[in-house]
NUGU-282480 format. One record per residue (C-alpha): residue in one letter; x, y, z; residue number from 1. Coordinates in Angstrom, 2 decimals. Example, Ala and Ser with C-alpha at 12.3 -4.5 7.8 and 13.67 -1.06 7.14 Angstrom:
NUGU-282480
<site r="A" px="12.30" py="-4.50" pz="7.80" k="1"/>
<site r="S" px="13.67" py="-1.06" pz="7.14" k="2"/>
***
This chain:
NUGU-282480
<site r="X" px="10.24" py="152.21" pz="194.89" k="1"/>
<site r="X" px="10.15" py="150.79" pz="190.90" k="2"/>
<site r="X" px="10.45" py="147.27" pz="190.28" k="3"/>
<site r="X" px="10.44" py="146.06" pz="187.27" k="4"/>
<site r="X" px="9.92" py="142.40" pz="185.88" k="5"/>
<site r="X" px="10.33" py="141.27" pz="182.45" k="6"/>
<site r="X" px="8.77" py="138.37" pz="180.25" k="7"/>
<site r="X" px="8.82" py="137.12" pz="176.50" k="8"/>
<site r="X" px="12.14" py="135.97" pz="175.65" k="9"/>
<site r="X" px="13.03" py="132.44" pz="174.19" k="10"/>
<site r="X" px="14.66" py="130.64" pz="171.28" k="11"/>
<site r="X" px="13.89" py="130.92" pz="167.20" k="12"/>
<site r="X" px="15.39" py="130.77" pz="164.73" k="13"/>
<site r="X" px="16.39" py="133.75" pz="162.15" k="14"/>
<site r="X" px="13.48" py="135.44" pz="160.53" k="15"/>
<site r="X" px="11.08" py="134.67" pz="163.53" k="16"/>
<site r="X" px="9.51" py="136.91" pz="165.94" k="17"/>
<site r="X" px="9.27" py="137.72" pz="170.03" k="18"/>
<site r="X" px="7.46" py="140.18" pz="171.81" k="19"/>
<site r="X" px="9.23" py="141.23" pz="175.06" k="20"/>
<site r="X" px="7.57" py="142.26" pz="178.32" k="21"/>
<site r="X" px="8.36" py="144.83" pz="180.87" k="22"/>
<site r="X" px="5.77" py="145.36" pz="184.14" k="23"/>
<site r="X" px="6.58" py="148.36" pz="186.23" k="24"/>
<site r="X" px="5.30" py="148.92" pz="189.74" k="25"/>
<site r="X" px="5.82" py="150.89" pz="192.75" k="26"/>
<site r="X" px="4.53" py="154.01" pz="194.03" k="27"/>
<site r="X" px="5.93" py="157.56" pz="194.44" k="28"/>
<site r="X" px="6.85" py="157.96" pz="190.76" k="29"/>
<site r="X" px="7.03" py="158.94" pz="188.04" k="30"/>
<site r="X" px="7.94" py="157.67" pz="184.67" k="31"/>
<site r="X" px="9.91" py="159.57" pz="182.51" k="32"/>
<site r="X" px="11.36" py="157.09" pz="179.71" k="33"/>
<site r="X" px="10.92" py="153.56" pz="179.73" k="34"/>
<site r="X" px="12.99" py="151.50" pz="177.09" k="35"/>
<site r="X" px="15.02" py="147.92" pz="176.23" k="36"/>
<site r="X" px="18.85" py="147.50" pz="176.27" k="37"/>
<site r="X" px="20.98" py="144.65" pz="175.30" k="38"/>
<site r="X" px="24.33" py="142.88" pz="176.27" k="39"/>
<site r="X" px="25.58" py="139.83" pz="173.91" k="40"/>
<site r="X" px="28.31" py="138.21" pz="175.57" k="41"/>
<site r="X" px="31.81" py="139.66" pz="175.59" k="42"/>
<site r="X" px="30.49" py="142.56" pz="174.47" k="43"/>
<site r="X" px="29.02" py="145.95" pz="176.08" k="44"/>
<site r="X" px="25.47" py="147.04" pz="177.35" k="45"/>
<site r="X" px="23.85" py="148.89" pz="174.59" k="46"/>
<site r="X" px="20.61" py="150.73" pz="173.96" k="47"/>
<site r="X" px="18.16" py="148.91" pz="171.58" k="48"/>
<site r="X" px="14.63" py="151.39" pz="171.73" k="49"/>
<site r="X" px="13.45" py="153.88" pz="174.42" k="50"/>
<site r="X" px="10.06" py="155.48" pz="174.40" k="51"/>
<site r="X" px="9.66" py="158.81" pz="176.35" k="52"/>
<site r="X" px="6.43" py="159.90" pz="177.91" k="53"/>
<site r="X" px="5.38" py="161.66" pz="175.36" k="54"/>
<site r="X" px="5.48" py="158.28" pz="172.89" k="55"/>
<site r="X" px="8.53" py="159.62" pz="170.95" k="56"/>
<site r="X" px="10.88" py="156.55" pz="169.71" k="57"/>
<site r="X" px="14.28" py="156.48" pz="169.29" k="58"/>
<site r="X" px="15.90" py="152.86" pz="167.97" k="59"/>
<site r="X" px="19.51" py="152.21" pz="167.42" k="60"/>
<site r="X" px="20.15" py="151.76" pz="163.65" k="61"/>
<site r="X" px="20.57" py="147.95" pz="163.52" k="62"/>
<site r="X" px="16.91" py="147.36" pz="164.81" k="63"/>
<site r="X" px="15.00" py="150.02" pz="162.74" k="64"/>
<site r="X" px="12.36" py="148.48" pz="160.61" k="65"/>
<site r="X" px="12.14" py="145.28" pz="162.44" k="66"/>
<site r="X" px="11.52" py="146.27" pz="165.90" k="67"/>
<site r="X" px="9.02" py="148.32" pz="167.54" k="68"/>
<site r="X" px="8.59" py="149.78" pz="171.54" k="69"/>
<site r="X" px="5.42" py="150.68" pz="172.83" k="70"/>
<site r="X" px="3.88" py="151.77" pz="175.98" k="71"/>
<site r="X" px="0.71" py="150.91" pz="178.06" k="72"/>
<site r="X" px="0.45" py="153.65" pz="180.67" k="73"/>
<site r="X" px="-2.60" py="151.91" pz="182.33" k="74"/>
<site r="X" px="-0.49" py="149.34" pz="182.86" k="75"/>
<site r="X" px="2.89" py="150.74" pz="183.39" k="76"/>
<site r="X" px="4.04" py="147.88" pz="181.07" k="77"/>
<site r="X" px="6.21" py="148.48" pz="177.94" k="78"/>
<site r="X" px="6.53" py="146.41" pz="175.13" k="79"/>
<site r="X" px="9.56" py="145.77" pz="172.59" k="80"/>
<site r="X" px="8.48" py="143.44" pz="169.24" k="81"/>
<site r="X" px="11.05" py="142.04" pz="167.74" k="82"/>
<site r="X" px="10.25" py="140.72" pz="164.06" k="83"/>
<site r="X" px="12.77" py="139.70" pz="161.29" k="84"/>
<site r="X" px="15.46" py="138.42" pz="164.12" k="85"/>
<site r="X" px="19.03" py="137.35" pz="162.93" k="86"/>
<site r="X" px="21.74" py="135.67" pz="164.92" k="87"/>
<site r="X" px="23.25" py="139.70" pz="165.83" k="88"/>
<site r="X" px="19.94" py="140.05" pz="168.04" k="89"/>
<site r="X" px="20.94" py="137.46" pz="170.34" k="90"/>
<site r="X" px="21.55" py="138.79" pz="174.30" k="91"/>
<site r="X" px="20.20" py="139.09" pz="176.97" k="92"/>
<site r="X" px="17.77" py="142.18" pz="176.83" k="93"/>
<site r="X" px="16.75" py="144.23" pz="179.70" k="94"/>
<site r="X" px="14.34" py="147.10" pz="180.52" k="95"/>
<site r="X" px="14.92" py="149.87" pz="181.83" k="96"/>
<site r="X" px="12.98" py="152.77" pz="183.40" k="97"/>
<site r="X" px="14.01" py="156.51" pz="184.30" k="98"/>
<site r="X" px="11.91" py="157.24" pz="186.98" k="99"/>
<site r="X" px="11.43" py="160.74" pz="188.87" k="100"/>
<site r="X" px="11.28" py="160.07" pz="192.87" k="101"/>
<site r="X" px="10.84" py="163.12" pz="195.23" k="102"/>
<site r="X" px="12.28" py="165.28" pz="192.39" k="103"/>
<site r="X" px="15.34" py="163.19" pz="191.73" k="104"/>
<site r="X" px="15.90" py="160.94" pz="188.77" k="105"/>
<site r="X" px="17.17" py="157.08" pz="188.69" k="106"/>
<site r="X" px="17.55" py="154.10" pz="187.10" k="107"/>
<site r="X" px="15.62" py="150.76" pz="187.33" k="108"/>
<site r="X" px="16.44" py="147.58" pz="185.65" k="109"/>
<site r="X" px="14.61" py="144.80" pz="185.29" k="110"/>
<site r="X" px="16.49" py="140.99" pz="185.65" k="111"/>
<site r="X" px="17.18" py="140.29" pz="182.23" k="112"/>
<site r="X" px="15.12" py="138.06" pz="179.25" k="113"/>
<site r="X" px="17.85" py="136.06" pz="177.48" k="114"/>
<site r="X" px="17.26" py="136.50" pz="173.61" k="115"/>
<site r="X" px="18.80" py="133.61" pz="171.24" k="116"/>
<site r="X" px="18.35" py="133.21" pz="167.55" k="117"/>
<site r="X" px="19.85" py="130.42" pz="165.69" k="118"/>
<site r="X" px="20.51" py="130.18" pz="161.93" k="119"/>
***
């Protein structure tokens, strides 16, 4: 019922900046937290920002400061910039949505943005 399909990721080198893309779309839902996670290779998924519906934030500590998630509800699209980026920020990022469907919740993910940054 949710698809989602991501956009925005690329190459740079440390101290640049990328704005990642998430579109969501679908019918029958609702959104309850939309948000970005990261895997860097050999290592394990982890949360980078969420944004609930209300706008509250949450960022893990290593991005705080130098990224920032927002939300367009018209456009059921949200948005992660990443500014200051060093060589640690390099994975493959993915969005993620936690969607309410006939009053049970799930998980959508979108395909993946791969992230490098070079030194």
């Amino acid at each position: 019922q949710v698809q989602l399909v991501e956009s925005g990721g690329g190459l740079v080198q440390a101290g640049g900046s990328l704005r990642l893309s998430c579109a969501a779309s679908g019918s029958g839902f609702s959104i309850d937290a939309m948000g970005w996670y990261r895997q860097a290779p050999g290592k394990q998924r982890e949360l980078v920002a969420i944004i609930g519906s209300g706008g509250s934030t949450n960022y893990i500590d290593s991005v705080k400061g130098r990224f920032s998630i927002s939300r367009d509800g018209a456009k059921n699209t949200v948005y992660l910039q990443m500014n200051s980026l060093n060589p640690e920020d390099t994975a493959v990022y993915y969005c993620n949505t936690k969607a309410t469907i006939r009053g049970r919740r799930y998980d959508y993910w979108g395909q993946g943005t791969q992230v490098t940054v070079s030194s």
